[in-house]
LORO-248107 format. One line per field, with one value per residue (C-alpha): residue number from 1; x, y, z. Coordinates in steps of 0.5 Angstrom, whole numbers. Each point is the difference from the previous one (the first is absolute). Example, Ala and Ser with C-alpha at 12.3 -4.5 7.8 and 13.67 -1.06 7.14 Angstrom:
# residues 2
marlo 1,2
px 25,2
py -9,7
pz 16,-2
This chain:
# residues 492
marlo 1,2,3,4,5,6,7,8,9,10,11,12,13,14,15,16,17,18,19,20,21,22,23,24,25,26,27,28,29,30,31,32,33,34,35,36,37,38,39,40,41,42,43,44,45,46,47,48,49,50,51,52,53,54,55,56,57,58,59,60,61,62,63,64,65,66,67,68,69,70,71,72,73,74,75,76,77,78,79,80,81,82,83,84,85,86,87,88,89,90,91,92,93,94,95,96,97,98,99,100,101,102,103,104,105,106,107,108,109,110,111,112,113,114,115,116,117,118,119,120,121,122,123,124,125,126,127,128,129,130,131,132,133,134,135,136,137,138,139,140,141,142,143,144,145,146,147,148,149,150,151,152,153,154,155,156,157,158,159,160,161,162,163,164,165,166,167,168,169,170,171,172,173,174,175,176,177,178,179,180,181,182,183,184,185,186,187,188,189,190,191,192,193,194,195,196,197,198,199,200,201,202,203,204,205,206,207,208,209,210,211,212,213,214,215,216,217,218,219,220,221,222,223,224,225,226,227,228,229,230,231,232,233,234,235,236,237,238,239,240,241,242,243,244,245,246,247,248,249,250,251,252,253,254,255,256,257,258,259,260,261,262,263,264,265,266,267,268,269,270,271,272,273,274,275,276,277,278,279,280,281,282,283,284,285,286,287,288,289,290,291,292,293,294,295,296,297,298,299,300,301,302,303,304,305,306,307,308,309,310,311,312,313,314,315,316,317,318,319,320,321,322,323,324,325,326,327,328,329,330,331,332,333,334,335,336,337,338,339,340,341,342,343,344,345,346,347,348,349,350,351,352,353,354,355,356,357,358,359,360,361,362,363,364,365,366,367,368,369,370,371,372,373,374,375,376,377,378,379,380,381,382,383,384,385,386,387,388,389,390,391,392,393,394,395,396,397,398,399,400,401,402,403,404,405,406,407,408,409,410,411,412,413,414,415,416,417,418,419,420,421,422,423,424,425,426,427,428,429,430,431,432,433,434,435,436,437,438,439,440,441,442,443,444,445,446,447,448,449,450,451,452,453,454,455,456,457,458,459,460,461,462,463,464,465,466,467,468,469,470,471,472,473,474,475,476,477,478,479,480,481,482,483,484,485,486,487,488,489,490,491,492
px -59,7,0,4,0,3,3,3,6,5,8,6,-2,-7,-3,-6,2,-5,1,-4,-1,-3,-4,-4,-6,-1,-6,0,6,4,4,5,5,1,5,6,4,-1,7,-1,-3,0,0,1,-5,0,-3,-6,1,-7,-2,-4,-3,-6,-4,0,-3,-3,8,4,2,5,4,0,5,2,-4,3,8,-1,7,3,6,0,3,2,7,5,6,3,-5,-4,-6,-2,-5,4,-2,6,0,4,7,4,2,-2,1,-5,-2,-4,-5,-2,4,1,4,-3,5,7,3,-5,-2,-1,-3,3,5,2,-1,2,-6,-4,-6,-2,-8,-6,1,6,8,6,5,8,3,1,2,0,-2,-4,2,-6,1,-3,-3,-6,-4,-4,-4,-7,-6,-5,7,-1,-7,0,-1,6,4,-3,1,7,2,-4,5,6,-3,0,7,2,-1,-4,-3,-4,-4,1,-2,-4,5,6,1,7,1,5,3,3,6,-2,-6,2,1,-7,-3,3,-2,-7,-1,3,-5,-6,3,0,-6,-3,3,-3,-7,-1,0,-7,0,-3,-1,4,0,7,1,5,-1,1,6,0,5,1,7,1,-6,3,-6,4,6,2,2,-1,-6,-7,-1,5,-2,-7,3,4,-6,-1,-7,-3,2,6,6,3,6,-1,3,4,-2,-8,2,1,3,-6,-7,-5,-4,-7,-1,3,7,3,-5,3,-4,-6,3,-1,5,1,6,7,-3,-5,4,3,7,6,2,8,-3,-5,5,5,-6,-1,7,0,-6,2,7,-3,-5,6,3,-7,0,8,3,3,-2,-6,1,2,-5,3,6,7,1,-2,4,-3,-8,2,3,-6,-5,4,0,-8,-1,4,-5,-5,2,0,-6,-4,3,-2,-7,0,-3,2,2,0,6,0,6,0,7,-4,-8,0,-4,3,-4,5,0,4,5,1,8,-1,3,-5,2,-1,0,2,2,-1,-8,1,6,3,1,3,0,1,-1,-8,-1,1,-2,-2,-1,-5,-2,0,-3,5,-3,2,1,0,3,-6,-5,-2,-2,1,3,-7,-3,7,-1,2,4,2,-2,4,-1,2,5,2,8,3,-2,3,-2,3,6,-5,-7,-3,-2,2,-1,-1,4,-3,-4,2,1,-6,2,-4,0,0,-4,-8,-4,3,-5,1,2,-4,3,-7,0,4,2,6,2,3,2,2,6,2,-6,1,2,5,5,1,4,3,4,0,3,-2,6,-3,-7,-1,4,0,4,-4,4,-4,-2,-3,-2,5,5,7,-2,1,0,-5,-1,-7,-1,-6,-1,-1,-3,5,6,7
py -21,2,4,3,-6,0,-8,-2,-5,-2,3,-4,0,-3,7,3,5,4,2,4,-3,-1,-6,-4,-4,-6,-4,-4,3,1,6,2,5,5,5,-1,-5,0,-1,1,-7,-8,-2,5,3,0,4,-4,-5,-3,0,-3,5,1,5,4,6,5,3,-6,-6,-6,-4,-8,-2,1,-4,1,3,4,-1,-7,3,7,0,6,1,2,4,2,5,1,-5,0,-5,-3,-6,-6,-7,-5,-2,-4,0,6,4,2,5,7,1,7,6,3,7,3,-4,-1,-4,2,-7,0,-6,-6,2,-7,1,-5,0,-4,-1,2,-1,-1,5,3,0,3,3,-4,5,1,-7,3,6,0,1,4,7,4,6,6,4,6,2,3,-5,3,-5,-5,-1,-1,-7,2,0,-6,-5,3,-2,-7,-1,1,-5,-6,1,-2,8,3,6,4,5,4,7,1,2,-4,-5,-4,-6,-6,0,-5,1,-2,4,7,2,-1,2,6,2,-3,5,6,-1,0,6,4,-2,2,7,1,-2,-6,-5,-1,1,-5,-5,-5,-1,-2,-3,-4,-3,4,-2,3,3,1,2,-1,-5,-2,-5,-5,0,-6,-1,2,-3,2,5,5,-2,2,6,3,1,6,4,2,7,2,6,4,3,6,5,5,5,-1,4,-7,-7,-4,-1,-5,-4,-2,-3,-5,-1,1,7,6,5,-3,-1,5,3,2,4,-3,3,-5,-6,-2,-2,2,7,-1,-3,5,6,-4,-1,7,1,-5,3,8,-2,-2,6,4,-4,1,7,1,4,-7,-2,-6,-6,-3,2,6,-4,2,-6,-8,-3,6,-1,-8,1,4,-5,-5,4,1,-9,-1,5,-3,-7,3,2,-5,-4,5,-1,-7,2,-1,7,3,4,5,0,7,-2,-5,2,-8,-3,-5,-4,-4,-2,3,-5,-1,-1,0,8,1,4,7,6,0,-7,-2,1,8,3,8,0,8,5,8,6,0,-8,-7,-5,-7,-5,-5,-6,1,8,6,5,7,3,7,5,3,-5,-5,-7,-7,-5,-1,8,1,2,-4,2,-7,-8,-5,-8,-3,3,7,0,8,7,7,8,5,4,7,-5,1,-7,-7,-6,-9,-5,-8,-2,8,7,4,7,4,8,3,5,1,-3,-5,-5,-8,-4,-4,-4,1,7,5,7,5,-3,-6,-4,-7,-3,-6,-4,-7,-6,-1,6,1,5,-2,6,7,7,7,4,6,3,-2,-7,-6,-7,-6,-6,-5,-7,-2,-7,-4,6,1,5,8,7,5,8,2,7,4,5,-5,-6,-5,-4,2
pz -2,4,6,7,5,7,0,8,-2,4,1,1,7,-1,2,-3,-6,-3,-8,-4,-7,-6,-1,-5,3,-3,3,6,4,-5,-2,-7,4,-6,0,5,4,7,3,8,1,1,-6,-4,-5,-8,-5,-3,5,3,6,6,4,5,2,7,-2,-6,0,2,-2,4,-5,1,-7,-6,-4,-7,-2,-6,-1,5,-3,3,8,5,0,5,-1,7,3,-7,-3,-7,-4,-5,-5,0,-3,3,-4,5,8,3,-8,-3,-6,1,-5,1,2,7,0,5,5,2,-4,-6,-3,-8,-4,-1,6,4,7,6,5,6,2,6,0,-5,-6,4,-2,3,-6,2,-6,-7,-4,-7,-4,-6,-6,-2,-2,5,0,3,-5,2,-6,1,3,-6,-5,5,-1,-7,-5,-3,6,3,-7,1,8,-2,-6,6,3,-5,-1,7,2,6,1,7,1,7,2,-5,-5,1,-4,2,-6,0,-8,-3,-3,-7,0,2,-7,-2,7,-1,-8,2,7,-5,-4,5,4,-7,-2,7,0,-7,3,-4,6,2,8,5,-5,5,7,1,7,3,7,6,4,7,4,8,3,8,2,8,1,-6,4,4,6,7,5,-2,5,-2,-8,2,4,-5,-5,-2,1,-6,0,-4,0,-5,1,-6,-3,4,-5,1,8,4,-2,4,-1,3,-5,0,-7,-5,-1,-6,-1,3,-3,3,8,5,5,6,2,3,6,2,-1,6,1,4,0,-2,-7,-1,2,-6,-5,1,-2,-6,-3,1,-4,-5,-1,0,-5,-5,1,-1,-7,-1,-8,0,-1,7,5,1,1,-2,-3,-1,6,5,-2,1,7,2,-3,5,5,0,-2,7,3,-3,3,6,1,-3,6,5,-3,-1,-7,-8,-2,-8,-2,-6,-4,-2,-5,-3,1,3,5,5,5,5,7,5,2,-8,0,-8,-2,-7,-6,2,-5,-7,-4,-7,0,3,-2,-2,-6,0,4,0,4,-1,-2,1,-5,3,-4,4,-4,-8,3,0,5,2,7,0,5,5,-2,6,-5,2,-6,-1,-2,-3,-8,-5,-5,-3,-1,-3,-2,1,4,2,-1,2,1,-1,2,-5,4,-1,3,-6,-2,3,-5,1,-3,0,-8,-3,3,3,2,4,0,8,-1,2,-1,3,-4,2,-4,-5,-7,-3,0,-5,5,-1,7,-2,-7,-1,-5,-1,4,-4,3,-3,2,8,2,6,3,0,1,-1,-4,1,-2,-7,0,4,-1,-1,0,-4,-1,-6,-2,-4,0,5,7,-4,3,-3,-1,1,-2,4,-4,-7,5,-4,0,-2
C-alpha cells in the first residue's frame, strides 16, 4: 500500500536532503517510488524506480541505492538553470534521440528530436543544443479529463503510437501528441468522431485510466550548478523557506512562504514589513508595487494589467524581475514571481543572469479588446477580462475553447458579442448572465457554426454588429473570405 514517507538523500553536494514522497514497500528494505520524480539529489530518482532504504524512524527513511531503474533510459536533464526528467536512446557520439516530450522548459524538446548532450553523473546529462528537429507534427490538446479517460480515447492514442506517433498526458488535461504526417488525416476522422459521440453522451466515462509517466520539472535549482569551493557551494543553499514576489493588486508584492512551492493558494503571508532588507530597496519596491495598483485601477481598457499597451506592462514586469533579483540576493533565498500578464509562475536564483519570457506569448495573448473587455486566448481557451472585476487569468470567464488550436477573436464594435475562430466559430453574447462556457451544453449565451475538422477559420473581423469576416481554410480547397450573418447564424 503506497504511502507519505520522509526519504534522506543526499544533494549535489553530499548533504542530507529530506524529501516527501510517496513510496511502495516492498519487503526487505525495498521501496517501489510512485507517483514522482525526485530531482534534488544524487542520483536522481524516477517514477517506479525500486530502491534500497533503511529505517530510522516510524516517519523517516535513509536511502542506501537504487536497486532497480523502472526505465534505464530516463535521465535527469540539464538545460542551463532548468532540469527535467527526459528519456534518451543513444544514436551516435554525444547524440542522442528523445523519446518523451518535455515543453515545459526552455528550448522545449519534443519526441524524436535529436539532441547533443554529455554525461555528467549516474543517470545525468547536460544538453549541448538541438541537433535536429523531429518531423513529427506536434501538437497540445485540452479536452475534458471525463474524454480522456474513456476506452474509446485510449484505443485511439494506442493507434498513435503504433504508427510511429506518441502521446502524453500532463496536468491532468493536457494532452501534447507527436503525429506522423500520414497519419494526421485519419487521427483527425477518428478523434472527431469520439469527440461528438462524448458530447451526445454515448461514450461511457472512466472506462480507462489513460496514464502516461509523469515527467517532472524544476527550474533554477543552484546546488546542481559546478564550480566554486565546497564551502561557498554549501554556503550558497538556500534554507527551506521561500518568497513570492506577488500581485501588486493584492495590496503588496512580497509574501513570505511557509508551505510548498508551486501552491500559492496554500502559503501563508506575512507582510512586506516583516522581511528584512535595506531601506532603499524597500522604499523602490513600495514605489513598484503603488504604480502598478494605479495601473489596475485606471480608466485604461482591460487587457494589460492596466497598462496602456503590451511594451508598457513587459517594462513593469522587467522592472518588478530585476527587483526580484535583487532581493533574493539581499535574503539569500530563491524567490517566486507572479507574472500577472501571463498568470505564470517563476522560480529562479537571483544571480540568474537568463531574462525569462514575461508576459503574454503564444500560450497567453490578447485577442481583442474594447472599452469594457480584452479577449485573451491562453492555451486553446478564450478568456474574457471584464472592466472592474479583480480576476486573475485562472478566475477569468471563459467564452470559448478550440482544439486543437484557437486561432482569433473579436468584440463587436457596440460590445455586445465577441466571437473565436480555430475548428469553427463560437460566438458568445455579452450579456448576464455571463455563463462559462461549456461545448456540451446548449444555452442563448453562445452557439457554434462550422465546428468540424475539416474547416479552420483562421482570421476574423468584426464589420459591425451583425457581420464578421472569416477568413477560412477548408481541406482541399484554396484560403477563402466568408460573411457570417448574426442575425440568421449562417454563412453567406
Amino acid at each position: 500500500m503506497s504511502e507519505y514517507r520522509l526519504l534522506v538523500v543526499s544533494d549535489s553536494l553530499d548533504q542530507p536532503r529530506i524529501e516527501r514522497v510517496v513510496l511502495s514497500p516492498l519487503g526487505a528494505g525495498r521501496y517501489r517510488l510512485d507517483d514522482q520524480d525526485v530531482l534534488g539529489c544524487r542520483p536522481p530518482l524516477f517514477w517506479q524506480d525500486v530502491i534500497e532504504a533503511k529505517e530510522i524512524d516510524d516517519a523517516e527513511l535513509r536511502f542506501i541505492r537504487v536497486v532497480q531503474r523502472a526505465d534505464p533510459s530516463m535521465v535527469l536533464l540539464e538545460l542551463g538553470e532548468d532540469v527535467c526528467t527526459a528519456s534518451l536512446t543513444p544514436v551516435g557520439f554525444r547524440i542522442y534521440r528523445l523519446e518523451s516530450t518535455q515543453w515545459q522548459v526552455e528550448p522545449s524538446l519534443f519526441y524524436h528530436d535529436l539532441i547533443e548532450a554529455d554525461q555528467s553523473g549516474e543517470a545525468r546529462f547536460r544538453y549541448v543544443r538541438l541537433a535536429q528537429r523531429s518531423e513529427l507534427e506536434v501538437r497540445t490538446m485540452t479536452p475534458p479529463n471525463e474524454l480522456i479517460d474513456t476506452a474509446e480515447a485510449l484505443s485511439l492514442l494506442n493507434w498513435l503510437s503504433l504508427q510511429g506517433g506518441h502521446w502524453q498526458r500532463d496536468w491532468g488535461n493536457v494532452l501534447v501528441l507527436s503525429i506522423p504526417k500520414d497519419a494526421e488525416n485519419e487521427f483527425d476522422n477518428r478523434w472527431e468522431q469520439i469527440v461528438q459521440a462524448f458530447n451526445r453522451g454515448l461514450l461511457e466515462t472512466g472506462t480507462a485510466a489513460t496514464r502516461s509517466r509523469p515527467h517532472g520539472v524544476r527550474v533554477s535549482l543552484d546546488q546542481f550548478r559546478e564550480g566554486g569551493s565546497r564551502a561557498d557551494l554549501t554556503a550558497s543553499l538556500p534554507p527551506s523557506a521561500q518568497v513570492l514576489f506577488g500581485k501588486p493588486h493584492e495590496g503588496g508584492p512580497l509574501w513570505r512562504i511557509t508551505k510548498e512551492l508551486w501552491k500559492p493558494n496554500n502559503k501563508k503571508p506575512e507582510r512586506l514589513e516583516a522581511v528584512a532588507m535595506p531601506g532603499e530597496l524597500r522604499r523602490r519596491i513600495d514605489d513598484w508595487s503603488r504604480r502598478g495598483l494605479t495601473a489596475r485601477h485606471s480608466e485604461l481598457p482591460p487587457g494589460y494589467s492596466g497598462f496602456p499597451d503590451e511594451a508598457s506592462e513587459r517594462a513593469y514586469l522587467v522592472e518588478g524581475w530585476n527587483l526580484y533579483r535583487e532581493l533574493s540576493k539581499v535574503l539569500g533565498e530563491p524567490l517566486e514571481f507572479w507574472d500577472f500578464a501571463s498568470g505564470a509562475y517563476r522560480w529562479q536564483a537571483g544571480d540568474s543572469q537568463r531574462v525569462p519570457r514575461l508576459g503574454k506569448g503564444n500560450h497567453c495573448r490578447v485577442l481583442a479588446r474594447s472599452a469594457d473587455y480584452a479577449l485573451i486566448g491562453h492555451f486553446s481557451f478564450a478568456r474574457l477580462f471584464r472592466r472592474g472585476t479583480e480576476e486573475s487569468l485562472e478566475d477569468s470567464l471563459c467564452v470559448g475553447a478550440h482544439e486543437p488550436a484557437l486561432n482569433c477573436g473579436v468584440i463587436s464594435p457596440d460590445q455586445s458579442w465577441c466571437a473565436t475562430g480555430g475548428r469553427g466559430v463560437i460566438v458568445y453574447q455579452l450579456a448576464p448572465p455571463f455563463e462559462a462556457y461549456d461545448e456540451k451544453r446548449q444555452t442563448n449565451q453562445w452557439f457554434h457554426l462550422e465546428r468540424t475538422p475539416s474547416i479552420t477559420v483562421i482570421e476574423m473581423e468584426a464589420l459591425d454588429p451583425t457581420f464578421m469576416r472569416l477568413r477560412v481554410r477548408q481541406r482541399g480547397e484554396p484560403i477563402q473570405d466568408r460573411l457570417l450573418d448574426l442575425r440568421t447564424r449562417r454563412l453567406v
